[in-house]
Each structure stands twice: as C-alpha cells, then as structure tokens.
N, CA, C and O atoms as a Maestro MAE file, in Angstrom:
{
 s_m_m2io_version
 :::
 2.0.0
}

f_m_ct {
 s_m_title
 :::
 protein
 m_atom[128] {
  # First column is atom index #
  i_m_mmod_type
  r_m_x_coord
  r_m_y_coord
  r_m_z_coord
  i_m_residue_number
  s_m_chain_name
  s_m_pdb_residue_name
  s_m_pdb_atom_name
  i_m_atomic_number
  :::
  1 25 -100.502 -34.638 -28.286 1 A "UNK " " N  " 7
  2 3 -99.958 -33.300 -28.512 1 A "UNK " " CA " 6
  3 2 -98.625 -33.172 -27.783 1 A "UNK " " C  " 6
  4 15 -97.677 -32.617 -28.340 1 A "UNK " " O  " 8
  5 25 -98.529 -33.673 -26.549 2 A "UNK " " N  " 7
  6 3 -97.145 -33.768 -25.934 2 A "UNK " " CA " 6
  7 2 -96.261 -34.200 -26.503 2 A "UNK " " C  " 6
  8 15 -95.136 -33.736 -26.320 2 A "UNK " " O  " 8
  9 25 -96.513 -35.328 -27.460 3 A "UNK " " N  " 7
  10 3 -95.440 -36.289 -28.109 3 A "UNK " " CA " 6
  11 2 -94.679 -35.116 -29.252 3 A "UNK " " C  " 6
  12 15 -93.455 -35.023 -29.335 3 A "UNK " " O  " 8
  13 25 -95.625 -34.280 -30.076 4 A "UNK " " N  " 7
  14 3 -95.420 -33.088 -30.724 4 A "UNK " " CA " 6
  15 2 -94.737 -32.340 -30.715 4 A "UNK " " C  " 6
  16 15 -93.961 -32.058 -31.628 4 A "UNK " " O  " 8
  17 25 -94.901 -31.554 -29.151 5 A "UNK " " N  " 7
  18 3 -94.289 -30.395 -28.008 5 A "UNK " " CA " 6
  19 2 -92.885 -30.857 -27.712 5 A "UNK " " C  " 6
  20 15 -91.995 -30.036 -27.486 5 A "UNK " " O  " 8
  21 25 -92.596 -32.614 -27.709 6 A "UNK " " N  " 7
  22 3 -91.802 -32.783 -27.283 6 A "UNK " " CA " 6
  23 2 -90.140 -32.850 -28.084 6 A "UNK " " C  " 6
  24 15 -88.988 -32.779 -27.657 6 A "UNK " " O  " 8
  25 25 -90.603 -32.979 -29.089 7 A "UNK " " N  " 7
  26 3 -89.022 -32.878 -30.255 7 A "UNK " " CA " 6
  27 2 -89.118 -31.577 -30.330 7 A "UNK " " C  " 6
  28 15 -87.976 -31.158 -30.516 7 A "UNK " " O  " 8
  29 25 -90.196 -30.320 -30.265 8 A "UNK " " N  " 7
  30 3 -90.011 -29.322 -30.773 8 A "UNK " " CA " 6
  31 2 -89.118 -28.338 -29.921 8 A "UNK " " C  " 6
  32 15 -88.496 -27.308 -30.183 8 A "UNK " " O  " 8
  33 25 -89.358 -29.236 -28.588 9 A "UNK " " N  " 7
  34 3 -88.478 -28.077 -27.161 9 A "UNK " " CA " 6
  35 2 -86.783 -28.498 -27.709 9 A "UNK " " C  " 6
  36 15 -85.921 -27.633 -27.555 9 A "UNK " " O  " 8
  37 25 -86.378 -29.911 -28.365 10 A "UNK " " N  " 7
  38 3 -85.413 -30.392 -28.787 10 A "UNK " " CA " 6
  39 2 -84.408 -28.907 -29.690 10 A "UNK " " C  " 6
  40 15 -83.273 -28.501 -29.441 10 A "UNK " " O  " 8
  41 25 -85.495 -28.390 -30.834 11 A "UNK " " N  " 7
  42 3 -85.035 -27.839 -31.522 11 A "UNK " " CA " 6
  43 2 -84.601 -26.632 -30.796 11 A "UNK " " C  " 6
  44 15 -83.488 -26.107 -30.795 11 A "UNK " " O  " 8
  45 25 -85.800 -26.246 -30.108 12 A "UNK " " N  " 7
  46 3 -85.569 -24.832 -29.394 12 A "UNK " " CA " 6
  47 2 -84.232 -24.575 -28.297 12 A "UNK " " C  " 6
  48 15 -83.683 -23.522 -27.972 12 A "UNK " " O  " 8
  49 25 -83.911 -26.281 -27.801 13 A "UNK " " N  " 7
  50 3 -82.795 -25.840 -26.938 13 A "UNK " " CA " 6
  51 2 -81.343 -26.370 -27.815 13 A "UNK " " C  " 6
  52 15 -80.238 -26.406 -27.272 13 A "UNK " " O  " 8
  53 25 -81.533 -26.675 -28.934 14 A "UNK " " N  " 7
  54 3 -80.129 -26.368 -29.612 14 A "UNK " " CA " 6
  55 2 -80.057 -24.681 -29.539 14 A "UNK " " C  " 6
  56 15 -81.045 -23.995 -29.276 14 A "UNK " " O  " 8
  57 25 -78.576 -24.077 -29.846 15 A "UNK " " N  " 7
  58 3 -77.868 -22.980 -29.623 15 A "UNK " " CA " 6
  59 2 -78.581 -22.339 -30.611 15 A "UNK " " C  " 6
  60 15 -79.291 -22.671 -31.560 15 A "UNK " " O  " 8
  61 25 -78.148 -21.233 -30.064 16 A "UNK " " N  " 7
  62 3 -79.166 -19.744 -30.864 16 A "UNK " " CA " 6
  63 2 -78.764 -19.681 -32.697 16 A "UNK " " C  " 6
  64 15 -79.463 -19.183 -33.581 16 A "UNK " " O  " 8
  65 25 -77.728 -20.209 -32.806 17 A "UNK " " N  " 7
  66 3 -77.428 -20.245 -34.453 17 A "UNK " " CA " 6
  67 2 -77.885 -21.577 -35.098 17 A "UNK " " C  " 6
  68 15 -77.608 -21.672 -36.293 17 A "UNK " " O  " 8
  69 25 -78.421 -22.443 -34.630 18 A "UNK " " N  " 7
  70 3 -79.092 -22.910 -35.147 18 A "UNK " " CA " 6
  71 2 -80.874 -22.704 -35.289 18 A "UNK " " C  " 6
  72 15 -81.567 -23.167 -36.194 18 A "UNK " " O  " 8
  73 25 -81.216 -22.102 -34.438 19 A "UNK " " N  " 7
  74 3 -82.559 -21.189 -34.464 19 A "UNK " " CA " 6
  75 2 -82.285 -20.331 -35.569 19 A "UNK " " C  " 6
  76 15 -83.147 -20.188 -36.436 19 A "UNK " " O  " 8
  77 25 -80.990 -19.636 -35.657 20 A "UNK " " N  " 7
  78 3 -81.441 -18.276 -36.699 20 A "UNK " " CA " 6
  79 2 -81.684 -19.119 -37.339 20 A "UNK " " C  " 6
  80 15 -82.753 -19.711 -37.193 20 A "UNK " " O  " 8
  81 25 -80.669 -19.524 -38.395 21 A "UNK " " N  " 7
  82 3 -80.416 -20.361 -39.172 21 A "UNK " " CA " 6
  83 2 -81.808 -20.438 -40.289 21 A "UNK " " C  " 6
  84 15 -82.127 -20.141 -41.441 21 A "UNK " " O  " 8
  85 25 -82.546 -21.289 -38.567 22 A "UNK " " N  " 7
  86 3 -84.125 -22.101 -39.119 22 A "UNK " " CA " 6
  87 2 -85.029 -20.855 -39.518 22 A "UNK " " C  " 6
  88 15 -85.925 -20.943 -40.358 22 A "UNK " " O  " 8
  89 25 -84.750 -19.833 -38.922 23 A "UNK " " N  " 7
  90 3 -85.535 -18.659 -38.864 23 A "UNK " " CA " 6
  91 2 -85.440 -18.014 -40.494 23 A "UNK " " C  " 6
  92 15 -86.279 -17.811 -41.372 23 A "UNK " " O  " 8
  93 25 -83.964 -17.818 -40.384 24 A "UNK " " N  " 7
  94 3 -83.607 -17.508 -41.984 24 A "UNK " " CA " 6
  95 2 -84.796 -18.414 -43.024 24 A "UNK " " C  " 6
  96 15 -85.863 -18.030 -43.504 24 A "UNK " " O  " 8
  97 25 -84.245 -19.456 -43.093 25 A "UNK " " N  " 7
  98 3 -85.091 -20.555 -44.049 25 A "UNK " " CA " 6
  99 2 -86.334 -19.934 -44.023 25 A "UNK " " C  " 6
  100 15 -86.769 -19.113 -44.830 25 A "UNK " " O  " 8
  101 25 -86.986 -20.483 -42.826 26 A "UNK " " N  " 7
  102 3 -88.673 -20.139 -42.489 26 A "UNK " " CA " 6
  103 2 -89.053 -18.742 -43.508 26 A "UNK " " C  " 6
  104 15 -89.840 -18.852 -44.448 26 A "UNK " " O  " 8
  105 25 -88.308 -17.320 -43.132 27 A "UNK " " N  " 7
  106 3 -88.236 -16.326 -43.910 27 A "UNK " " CA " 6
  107 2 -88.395 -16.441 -45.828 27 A "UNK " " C  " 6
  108 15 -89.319 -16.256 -46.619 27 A "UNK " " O  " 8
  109 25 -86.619 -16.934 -45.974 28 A "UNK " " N  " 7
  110 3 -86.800 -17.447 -47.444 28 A "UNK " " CA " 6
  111 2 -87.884 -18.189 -47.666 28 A "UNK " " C  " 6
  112 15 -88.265 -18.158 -48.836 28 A "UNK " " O  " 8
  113 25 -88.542 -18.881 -46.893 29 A "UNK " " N  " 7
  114 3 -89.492 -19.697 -47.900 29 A "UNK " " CA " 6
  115 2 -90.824 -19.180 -48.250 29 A "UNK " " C  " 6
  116 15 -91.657 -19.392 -49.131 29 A "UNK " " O  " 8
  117 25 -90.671 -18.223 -46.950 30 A "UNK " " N  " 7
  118 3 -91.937 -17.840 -46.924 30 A "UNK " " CA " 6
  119 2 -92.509 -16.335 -47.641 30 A "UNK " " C  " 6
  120 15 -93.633 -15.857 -47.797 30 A "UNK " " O  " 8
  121 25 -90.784 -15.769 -48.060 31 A "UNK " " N  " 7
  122 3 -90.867 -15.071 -48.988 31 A "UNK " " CA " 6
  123 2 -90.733 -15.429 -50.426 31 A "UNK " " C  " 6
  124 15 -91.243 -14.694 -51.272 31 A "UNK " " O  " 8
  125 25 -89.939 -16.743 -50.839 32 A "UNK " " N  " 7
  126 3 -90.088 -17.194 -51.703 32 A "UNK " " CA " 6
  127 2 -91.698 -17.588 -52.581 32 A "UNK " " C  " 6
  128 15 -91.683 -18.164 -53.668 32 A "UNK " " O  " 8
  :::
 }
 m_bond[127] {
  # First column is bond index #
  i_m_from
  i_m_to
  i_m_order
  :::
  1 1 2 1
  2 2 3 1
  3 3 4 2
  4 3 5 1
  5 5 6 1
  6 6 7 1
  7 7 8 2
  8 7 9 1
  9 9 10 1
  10 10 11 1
  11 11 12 2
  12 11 13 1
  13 13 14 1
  14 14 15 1
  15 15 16 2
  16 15 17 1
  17 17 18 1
  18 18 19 1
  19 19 20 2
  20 19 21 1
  21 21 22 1
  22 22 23 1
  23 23 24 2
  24 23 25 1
  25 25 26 1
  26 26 27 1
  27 27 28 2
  28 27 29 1
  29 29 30 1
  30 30 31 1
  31 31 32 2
  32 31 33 1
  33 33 34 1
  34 34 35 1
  35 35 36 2
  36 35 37 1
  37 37 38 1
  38 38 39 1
  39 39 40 2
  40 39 41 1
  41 41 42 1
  42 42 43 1
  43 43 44 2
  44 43 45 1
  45 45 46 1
  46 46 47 1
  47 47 48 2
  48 47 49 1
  49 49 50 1
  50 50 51 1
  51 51 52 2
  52 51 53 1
  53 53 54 1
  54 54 55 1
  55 55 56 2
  56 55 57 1
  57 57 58 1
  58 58 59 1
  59 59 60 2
  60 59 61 1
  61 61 62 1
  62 62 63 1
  63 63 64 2
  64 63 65 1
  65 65 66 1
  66 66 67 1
  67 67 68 2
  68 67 69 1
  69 69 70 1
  70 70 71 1
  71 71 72 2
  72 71 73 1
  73 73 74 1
  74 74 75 1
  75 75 76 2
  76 75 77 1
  77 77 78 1
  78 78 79 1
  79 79 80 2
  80 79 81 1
  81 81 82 1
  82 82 83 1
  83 83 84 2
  84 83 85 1
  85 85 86 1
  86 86 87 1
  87 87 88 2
  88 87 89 1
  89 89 90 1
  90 90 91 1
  91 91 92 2
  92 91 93 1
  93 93 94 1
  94 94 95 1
  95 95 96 2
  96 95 97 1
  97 97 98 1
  98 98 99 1
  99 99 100 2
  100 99 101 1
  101 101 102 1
  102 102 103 1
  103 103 104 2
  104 103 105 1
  105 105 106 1
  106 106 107 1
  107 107 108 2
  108 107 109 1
  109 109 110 1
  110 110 111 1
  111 111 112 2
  112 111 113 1
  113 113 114 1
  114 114 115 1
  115 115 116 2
  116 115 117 1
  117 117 118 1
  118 118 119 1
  119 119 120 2
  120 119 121 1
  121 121 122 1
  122 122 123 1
  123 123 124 2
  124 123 125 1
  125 125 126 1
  126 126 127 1
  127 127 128 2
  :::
 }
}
C-alpha cells in the first residue's frame, strides 16, 4: 500500500494548477 501512497503524494505536491486541472477532468468524467 505504501508503494501506492507513494506516487500519489508525487501528484499532490506538483503545483496547485495542476491539481485543478486533475480535479476539472475527475469532474468532467464523472459528470460525463
């Protein structure tokens, strides 16, 4: 599970516009 946790802290500490970004998507898709 660490190995998991561990690319995901990757994403989280790129800059906040790349979070929206992902956030946006996540949204569209999930309203799609």
């Amino acid at each position: 599970e660490y190995n998991w946790h561990r690319p995901h802290a990757s994403l989280d500490y790129k800059p906040p516009v790349s979070r929206l970004g992902l956030s946006v998507n996540n949204l569209v898709g999930l309203h799609t």
